[in-house]
N, C-alpha and C positions, 0 to 999 in steps of 0.2 A: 719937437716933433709930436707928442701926445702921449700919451699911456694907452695902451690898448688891449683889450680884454679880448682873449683869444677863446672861446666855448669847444671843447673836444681837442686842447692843445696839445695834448702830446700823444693822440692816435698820428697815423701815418701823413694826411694831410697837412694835419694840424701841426706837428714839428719842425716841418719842412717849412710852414708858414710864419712859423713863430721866429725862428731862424732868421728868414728873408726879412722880417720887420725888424729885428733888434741890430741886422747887420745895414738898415738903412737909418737908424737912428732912435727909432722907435723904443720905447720902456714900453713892456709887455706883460700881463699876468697870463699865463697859461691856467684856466679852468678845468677840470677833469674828472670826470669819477672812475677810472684806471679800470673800465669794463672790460676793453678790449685796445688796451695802453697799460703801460708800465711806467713806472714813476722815474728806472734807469735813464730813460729818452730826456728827462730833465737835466741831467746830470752830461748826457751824451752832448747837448746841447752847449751847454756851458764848455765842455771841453772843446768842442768847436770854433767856438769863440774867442777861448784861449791861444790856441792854435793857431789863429791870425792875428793874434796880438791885440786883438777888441778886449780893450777893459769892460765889456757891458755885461757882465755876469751879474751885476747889483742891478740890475737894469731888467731881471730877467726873473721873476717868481712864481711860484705853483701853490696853488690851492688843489684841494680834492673835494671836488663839489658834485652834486646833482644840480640839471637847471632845475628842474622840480622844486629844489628846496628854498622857498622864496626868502625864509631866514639869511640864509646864508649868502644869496645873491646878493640882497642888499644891506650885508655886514661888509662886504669886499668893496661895493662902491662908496658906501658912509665910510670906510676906513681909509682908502684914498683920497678922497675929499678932504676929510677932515684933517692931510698931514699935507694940504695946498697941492696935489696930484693926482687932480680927479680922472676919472675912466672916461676918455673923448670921443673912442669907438669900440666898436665889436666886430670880429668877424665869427661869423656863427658854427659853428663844425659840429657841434655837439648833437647827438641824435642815437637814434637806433639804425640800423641799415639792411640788414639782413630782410631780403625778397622772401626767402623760403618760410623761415620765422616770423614774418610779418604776416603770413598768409593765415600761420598755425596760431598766431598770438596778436590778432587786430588792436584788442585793445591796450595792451601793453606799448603799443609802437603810437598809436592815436593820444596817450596818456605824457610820454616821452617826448615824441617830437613835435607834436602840436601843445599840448599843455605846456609843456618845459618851456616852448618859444615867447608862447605869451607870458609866461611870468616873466622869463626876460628883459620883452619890451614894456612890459608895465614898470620895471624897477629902473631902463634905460630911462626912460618918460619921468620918473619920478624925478631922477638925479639928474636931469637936463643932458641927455646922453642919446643926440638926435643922428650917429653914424655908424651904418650897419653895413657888414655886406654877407648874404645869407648862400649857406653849401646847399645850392641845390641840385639836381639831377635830372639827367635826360629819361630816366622813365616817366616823368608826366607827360611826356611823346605818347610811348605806348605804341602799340602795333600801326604801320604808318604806310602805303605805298610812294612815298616820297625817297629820293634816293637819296638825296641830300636834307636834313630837318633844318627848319629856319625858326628865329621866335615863335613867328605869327604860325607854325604850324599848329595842327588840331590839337590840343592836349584831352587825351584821355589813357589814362596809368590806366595798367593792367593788376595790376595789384596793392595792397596796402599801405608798402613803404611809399611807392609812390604817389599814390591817395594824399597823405600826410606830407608832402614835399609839395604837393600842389594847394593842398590848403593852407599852408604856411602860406605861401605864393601870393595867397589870394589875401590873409591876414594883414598880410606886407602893403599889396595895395591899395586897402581899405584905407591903413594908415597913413599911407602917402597923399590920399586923396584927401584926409580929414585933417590932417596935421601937415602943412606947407615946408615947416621950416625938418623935418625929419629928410634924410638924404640917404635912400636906399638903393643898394648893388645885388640883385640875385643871380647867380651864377648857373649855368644848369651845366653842370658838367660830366660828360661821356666816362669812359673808360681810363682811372689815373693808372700807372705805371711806371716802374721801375725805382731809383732810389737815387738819395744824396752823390755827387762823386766821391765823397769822404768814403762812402762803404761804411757810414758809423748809423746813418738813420734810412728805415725803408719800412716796405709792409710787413708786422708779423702779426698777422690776427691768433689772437689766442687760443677760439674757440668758433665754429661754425666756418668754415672755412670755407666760402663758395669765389672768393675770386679766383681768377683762370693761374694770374703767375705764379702765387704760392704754392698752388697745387705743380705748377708745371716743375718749382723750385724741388719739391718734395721726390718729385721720380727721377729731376736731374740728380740729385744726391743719394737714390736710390732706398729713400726712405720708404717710399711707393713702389711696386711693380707698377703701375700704370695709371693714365690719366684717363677718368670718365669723361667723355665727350656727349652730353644730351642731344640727342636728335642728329640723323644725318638726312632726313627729307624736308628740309626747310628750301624753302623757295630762293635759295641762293645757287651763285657758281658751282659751291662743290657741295652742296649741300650742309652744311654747316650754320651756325651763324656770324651775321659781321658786326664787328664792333669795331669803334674808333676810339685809340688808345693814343695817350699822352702823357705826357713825361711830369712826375709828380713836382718836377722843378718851375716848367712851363705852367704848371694850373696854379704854383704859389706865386709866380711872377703875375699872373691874372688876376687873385688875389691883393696885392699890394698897386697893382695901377689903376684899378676899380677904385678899391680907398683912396688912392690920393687925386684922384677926378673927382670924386665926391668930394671930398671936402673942400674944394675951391668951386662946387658949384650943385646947387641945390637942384638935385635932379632924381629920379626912379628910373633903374636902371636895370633891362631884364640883356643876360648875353648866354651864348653856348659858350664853352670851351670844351673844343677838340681838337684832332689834327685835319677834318676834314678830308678824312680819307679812312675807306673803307678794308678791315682785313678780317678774312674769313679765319677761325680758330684753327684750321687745318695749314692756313698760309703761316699764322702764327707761330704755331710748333715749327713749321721748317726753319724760319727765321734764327726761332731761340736755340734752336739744333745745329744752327750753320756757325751762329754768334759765338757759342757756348763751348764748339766739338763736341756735343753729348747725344745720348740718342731716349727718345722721351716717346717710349711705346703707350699707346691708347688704346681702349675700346667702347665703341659706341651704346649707350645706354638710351634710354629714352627721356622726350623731352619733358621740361619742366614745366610745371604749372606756374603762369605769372612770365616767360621767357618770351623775348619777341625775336624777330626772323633778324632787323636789320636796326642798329642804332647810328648813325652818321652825322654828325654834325655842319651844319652850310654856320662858318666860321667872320663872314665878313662886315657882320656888326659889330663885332669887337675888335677886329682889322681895322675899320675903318675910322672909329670913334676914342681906338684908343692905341692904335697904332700896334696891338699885339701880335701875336704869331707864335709857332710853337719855334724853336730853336733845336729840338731832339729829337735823332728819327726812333724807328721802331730797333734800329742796330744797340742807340744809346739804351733804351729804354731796357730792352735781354739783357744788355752786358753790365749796366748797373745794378739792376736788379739782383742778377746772379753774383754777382762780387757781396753785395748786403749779405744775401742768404747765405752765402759759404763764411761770413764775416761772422754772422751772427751765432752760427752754427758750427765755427770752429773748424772746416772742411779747407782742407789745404793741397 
């Protein structure tokens, strides 16, 4: 099946992906510099595996890397190479993320996510390592009156992170246009949530915490008195904003059928992943409240710099090319989530 180099493997994406490839056959290196991941998810992982009886634990390695450090990059591919099991692809995770912090620290995020990538694909190029598929994101949308976002919508990011996810983008393409035989998947994808069914892997960002369910996870467990809700005069139903949230199982299954369409056929390959359907953060809370039986008191704050009114995803280029679909509603998405956090946290 190949060996494949997983960049940002053991943040929350990246576990969950890692996962799905060794349990489809795949020998996998998880890459990492444990910013905002812990090296335990290695280890979680492997117990997983166990678990079902998959001997693939030997199948399954971590490195602690910077993409930045180009030494390093291509000590990992010359060392599999040279023991006849060389790195056949990448899927890219590895980056900075944070909206707010990218605003306050441009060029730290431009250094990371743009430098980092092209040292990447200079060392994939070097070691004849032409199959990629890159974590991108629906902020190179940007503020939009579309209700639904499609490919060919306008890309213009509103802020930095997304800036640097668009010019990867554009890096991508440059390469695919100059180099034939190179086979790339960019992903742009909306709002991931929720967790493994194991309750063993899910989100725990370390430090800067701006996604909505961890914070929501914090005042279910009443670590919080409450959750900041930014802006309630956004040009939506309840004034809120909407986003389109997906089940982090569903965006790793997107993941692994990207790759394996590419490598049976040499193509450039731009998709959303969402669920295509829009829910305002006020619908949200009732959801995880109804999911959950908990009660997750708010107050509204003002809005963010870099925040847009409306994110959605129009889903049916990847429906129709590669037969995807999400499998887990927003019920799956609360109730796993929240079994992680109580998991993680000890909450019984």
């Amino acid at each position: 099946m190949g060996k494949i180099l997983i960049t940002g493997g053991l943040g929350y994406i990246g576990s969950h992906t890692c996962l799905l490839f060794l349990e489809n056959g795949y020998e996998v290196i998880a890459y990492d510099l444990l910013i905002n991941s812990e090296l335990k998810t290695f280890y979680k992982i492997q117990a997983l595996l166990r678990e079902k009886n998959l001997d693939l634990t030997k199948k399954f390695s971590f490195v602690k890397g910077d993409i930045r450090n180009k030494k390093l990059l291509s000590e990992v591919f010359h060392r599999n190479k040279s023991i006849g099991k060389p790195i056949t692809g990448v899927i890219h995770f590895a980056g900075l993320k944070s909206v707010q912090i990218s605003i306050n620290e441009p060029l730290l995020y431009w250094d990371c996510n743009v430098n980092g990538t092209i040292n990447l694909l200079e060392i994939m190029e070097n070691n004849n390592c032409k199959n990629i598929v890159f974590s991108s994101s629906a902020t190179v949308y940007g503020e939009s009156k579309n209700n639904l976002l499609d490919e060919h919508t306008e890309l213009n990011p509103c802020n930095p992170y997304g800036s640097t996810k668009l010019a990867v983008e554009n890096i991508l393409k440059n390469l695919s246009k100059s180099k034939k035989n190179w086979r790339i998947g960019i992903l742009r994808y909306f709002n991931p949530a929720g967790a493994h069914p194991s309750g063993i892997l899910g989100e725990f960002p370390k430090s800067n915490l701006e996604n909505l369910f961890p914070k929501i996870c914090d005042v279910a467990a009443k670590k919080k008195d409450k959750i900041f809700l930014y802006g309630k005069n956004w040009p939506t139903k309840d004034g809120t904003c909407i986003r389109d949230y997906l089940h982090v199982m569903d965006l790793s299954e997107a993941h692994l059928l990207t790759y394996e369409h590419l490598i049976t056929n040499k193509e450039f390959l731009i998709f959303n992943v969402g669920s295509g359907k829009g829910t305002s953060v006020l619908e949200l809370l009732k959801i995880f409240e109804d999911t959950n039986k908990c009660n997750i008191p708010f107050e509204f704050a003002d809005e963010r710099e870099g925040d847009v009114s409306r994110l959605v995803a129009d889903t049916k280029l990847i429906t129709s090319k590669l037969n995807w679909s999400i499998k887990r509603d927003l019920f799956e998405i609360c109730k796993s989530g929240w079994s992680f956090y109580k998991k993680k946290n000890n909450i019984f």
